[in-house]
Every structure is written in structure tokens, then in C-alpha cells.
N, C-alpha and C positions, 0 to 999 in steps of 0.2 A: 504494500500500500504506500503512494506518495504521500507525506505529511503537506500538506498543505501552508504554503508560506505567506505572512502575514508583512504587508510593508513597515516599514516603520513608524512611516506617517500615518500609515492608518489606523497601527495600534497605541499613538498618538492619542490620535484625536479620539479614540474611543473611551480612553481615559479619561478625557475634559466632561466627556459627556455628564456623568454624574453630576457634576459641577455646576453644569447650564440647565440640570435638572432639576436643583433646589433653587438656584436663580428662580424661578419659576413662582407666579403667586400660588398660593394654597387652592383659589380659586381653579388655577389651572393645572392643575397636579389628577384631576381627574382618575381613573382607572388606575394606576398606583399608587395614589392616594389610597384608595377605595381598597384595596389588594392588604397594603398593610394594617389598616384599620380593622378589615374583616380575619387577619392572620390567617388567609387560604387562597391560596392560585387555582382559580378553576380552571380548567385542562378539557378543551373537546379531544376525542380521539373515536376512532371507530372500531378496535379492537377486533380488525379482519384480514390485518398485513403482517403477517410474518414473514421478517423480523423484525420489525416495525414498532407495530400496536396489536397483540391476540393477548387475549384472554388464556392461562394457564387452566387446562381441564380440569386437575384436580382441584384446584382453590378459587378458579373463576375472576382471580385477582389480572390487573394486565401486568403486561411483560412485553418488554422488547426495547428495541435501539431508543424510539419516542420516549417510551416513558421511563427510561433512566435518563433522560437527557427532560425530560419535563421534572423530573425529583432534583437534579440537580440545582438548575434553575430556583425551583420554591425554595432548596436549602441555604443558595448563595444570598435569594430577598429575606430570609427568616422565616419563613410561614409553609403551611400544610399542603403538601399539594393530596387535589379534590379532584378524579378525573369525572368526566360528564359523558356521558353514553351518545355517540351520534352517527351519522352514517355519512357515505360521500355527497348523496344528493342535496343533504341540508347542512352541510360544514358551515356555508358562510353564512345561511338565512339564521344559523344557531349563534353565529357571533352580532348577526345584528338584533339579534331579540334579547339580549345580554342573557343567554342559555350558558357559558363560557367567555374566560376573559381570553385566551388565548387556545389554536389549534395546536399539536403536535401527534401527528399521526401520519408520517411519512409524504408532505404534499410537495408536491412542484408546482413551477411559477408557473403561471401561466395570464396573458394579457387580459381573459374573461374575466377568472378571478379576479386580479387584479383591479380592474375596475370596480371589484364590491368590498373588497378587502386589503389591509396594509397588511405586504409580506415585510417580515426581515431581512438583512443582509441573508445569504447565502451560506449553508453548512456544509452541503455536498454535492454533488451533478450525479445524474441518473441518465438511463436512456432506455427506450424502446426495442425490446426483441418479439419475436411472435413466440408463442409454443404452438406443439399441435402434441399429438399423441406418436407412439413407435411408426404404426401400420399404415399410416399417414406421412411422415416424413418425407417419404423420397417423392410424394409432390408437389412438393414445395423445394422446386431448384434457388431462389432465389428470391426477392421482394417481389418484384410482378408478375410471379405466379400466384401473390396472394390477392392482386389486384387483376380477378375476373368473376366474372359470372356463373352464379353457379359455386362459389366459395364463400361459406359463413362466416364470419369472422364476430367472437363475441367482445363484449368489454363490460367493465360496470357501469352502469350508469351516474353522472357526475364526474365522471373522472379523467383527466389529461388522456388519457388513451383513450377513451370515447373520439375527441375532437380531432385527433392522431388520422385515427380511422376515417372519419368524415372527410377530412380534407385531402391524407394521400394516399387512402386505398380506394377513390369512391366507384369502382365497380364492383366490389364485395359487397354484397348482405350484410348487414352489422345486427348482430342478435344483441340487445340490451337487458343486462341486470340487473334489477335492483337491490341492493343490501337488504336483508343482512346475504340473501345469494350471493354467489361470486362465480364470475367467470369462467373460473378456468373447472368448476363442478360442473357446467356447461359441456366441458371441453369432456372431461373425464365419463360423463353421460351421454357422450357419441350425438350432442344437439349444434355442436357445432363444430367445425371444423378447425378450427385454429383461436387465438385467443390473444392480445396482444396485451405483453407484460410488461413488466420493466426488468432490467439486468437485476435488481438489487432481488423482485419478490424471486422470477424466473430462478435464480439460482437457489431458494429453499424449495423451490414447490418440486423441482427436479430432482431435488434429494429426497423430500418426501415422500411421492410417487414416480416411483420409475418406468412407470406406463409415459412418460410425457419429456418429452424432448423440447430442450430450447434451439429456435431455430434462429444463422446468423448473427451466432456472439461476437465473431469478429466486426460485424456490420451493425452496429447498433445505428438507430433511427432518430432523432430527435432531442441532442444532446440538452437535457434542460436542469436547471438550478433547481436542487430542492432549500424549502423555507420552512420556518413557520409563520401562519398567519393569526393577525389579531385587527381587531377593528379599525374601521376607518376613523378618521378626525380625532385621533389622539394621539400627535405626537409625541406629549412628554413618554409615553408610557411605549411608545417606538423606538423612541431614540434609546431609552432604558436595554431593552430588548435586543436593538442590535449592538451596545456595548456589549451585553452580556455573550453574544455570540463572539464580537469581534474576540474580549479577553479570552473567552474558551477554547477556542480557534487557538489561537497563539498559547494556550498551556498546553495544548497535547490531546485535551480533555475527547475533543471528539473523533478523533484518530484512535487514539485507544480504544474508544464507544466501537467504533466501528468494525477497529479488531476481534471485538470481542464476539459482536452478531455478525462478524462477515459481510460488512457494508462498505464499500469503496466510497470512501470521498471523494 
């Protein structure tokens, strides 16, 4: 794994940030404000990405890359972290009903989001590979034999891979699912033919089930930043947010994370 290098300037200026944070009137301290008074960081996740965000079977408790990196986080502000049950379709309508104060359940950026929600700085880059199953592989030579007719291709619904699909597979069928379903049970239930993942889940779900093949690792699709997302129109508690990533970034913290679930930054 590359460690990820942090300019100087940047882990600078991320350092002031606290600074320009209490600068700040009380009036406008808003959502951190609000976070330390209540002594608990609410945490949307969707607890259906391994190694991400799942639920552990025995204890029902979550576990994964997110939610050691959302505990981290509540232990550096002081306060409990509280995760919140939600799914990809309503990530952001659940940040704007104040359901949660912040996402952490494996999301990449994307422009749509974007528009309804403030991401962070950047913790890691991800990318697009398909799976299909063994007995299927060999037709699938290349990318556009997944773009024809006559080929299903699933994804979850709300998700960066949904819109992936839309825009540079569009002669494929897109079979869509909604959480708590998932794609690639699609896949594994012979309803669809292919499924388009990311490197990060693709390489656990491979090892999982070894009925299902990633297709294309060396050709990944759609190199994109993963973040966390939290509301719009409140800087202070932004600027907070991506000091906290910038100084993590430069200690190690999420290289390590990453080692640990097998997640390439």
C-alpha cells in the first residue's frame, strides 16, 4: 500500500483551522457546537459494505474500515459515537432531516451528491470493476462486451455505480436494488448477469464467494475520491472535519485502517 503524502502546506493550514474555529461567534458554531453539548456524534452508515460498514452476525454490532474511523473521530472530539441505521437511497435526505450529523459508510464523491451535501477532503480513491459469476466469465472479453443488448447488469440503487452504469454502459439492462438487497445476491441468484462493484467491496465479496469472479482488475473504471459526507451550510463544522482528516492522513492513522480491512488508499 502507498502511504499517502500530505504537503506541508496543507498540513499547515489544517492546523490553523481549529483556531479560525473558535474565532467563530457561538452563534455560528452551529453542528459542533450542538455535537459537544449533546456528548455524541451521530454516524449515518448503512451497515451492507464489507469492509466498510456490516453488521457483525453474532453481536449485530457494526464493524468495519467506516466505523473504526467514525470511533476514532468521536474519541479525538470527546464524545460517544451513536451510529444511525440508513441505506444508500436516503444517505443524504437523512443528513438533511438532521437523522445524523455526519455519513461514514464507504461513499465516493460524486457531482449529484455533491450538490445536496458537503463532502470532506479526501481519505482514499476507489474504482469500478464488474463481477459476474465463474460460468459467465469468458463472456465478458473486455468492457464492451458489457455494453450490449441482451446483458443485465445490476447495481444498488443510490449508488455511484448506479450512475457509472447509466452513463457508460447504456446498452445494458440495469437491474436496480434496493437496500437492505444488494447487488451482487442478484448476481449470485442467476437474475442478473454481471454487477458492477468497486475494487475495495469486489475484493471481499471474491473471497467470500468463490462462485464470482472480478472482472478487469487491471482496468479499473472511474477512478473516484472516497469522502465523508455531512451537511450543507455549515462550515465551521467542515472545516473541523477536514482538519480532522487532513491531521489523520499525515499520522498514519488511515493507512494503517486500511491495512488492517484491506483497503487501498
Amino acid at each position: 500500500m502507498q502511504r499517502r503524502h500530505i504537503p506541508a502546506a496543507a498540513a499547515a493550514a489544517a492546523l490553523l483551522v481549529p483556531a479560525q474555529v473558535s474565532a467563530q461567534p457561538a452563534t455560528g458554531a452551529g453542528r459542533l457546537q450542538a455535537i459537544q453539548s449533546a456528548g455524541r456524534l451521530r454516524i449515518g452508515t448503512t451497515g451492507d459494505f464489507n469492509p466498510m460498514s456490516f453488521r457483525d452476525p453474532a453481536t449485530r454490532s457494526y464493524r468495519g474500515h467506516q466505523i473504526e474511523a467514525a470511533e476514532q473521530l468521536a474519541r479525538d472530539m470527546g464524545v460517544r459515537a451513536e451510529f444511525v441505521a440508513t441505506d444508500w437511497r436516503t444517505l443524504i435526505s437523512g443528513l438533511q432531516a438532521d437523522q445524523y450529523d455526519v455519513v461514514f459508510t464507504g461513499t465516493s464523491m460524486s457531482v449529484a451528491r455533491a450538490l445536496s451535501a458537503s463532502f470532506t477532503i479526501p481519505w482514499g480513491r476507489t474504482g469500478f470493476i464488474p463481477l459476474t459469476t465463474r460460468r459467465n466469465a469468458a463472456r465478458f472479453a473486455n468492457w464492451e462486451a458489457l455494453n450490449q443488448r441482451g446483458v443485465t447488469l445490476g447495481t444498488n440503487l443510490g449508488t455511484t455505480m448506479e450512475q457509472f452504469v447509466q452513463q457508460a454502459l447504456p446498452a445494458a439492462t440495469l437491474r436496480r436494488v434496493e437496500s437492505p438487497a444488494r447487488d451482487w445476491q442478484e448476481l449470485l441468484g442467476g437474475r442478473v448477469d454481471a454487477t458492477m462493484s468497486t475494487v475495495i467491496e469486489a475484493a471481499f465479496l471474491t473471497r467470500e464467494y468463490p462462485d464470482l469472479v472480478a472482472l478487469f482488475t487491471d482496468q479499473p473504471r472511474n477512478p473516484i475520491p472516497m469522502a465523508f459526507m455531512a451537511p450543507l451550510q455549515d462550515p465551521v463544522f467542515l472545516n473541523f472535519l477536514n482538519a480532522w482528516v487532513t491531521i489523520r492522513l499525515a499520522s498514519g492513522f488511515f493507512a494503517e485502517l486500511g491495512q488492517k480491512w484491506g483497503v487501498s488508499a
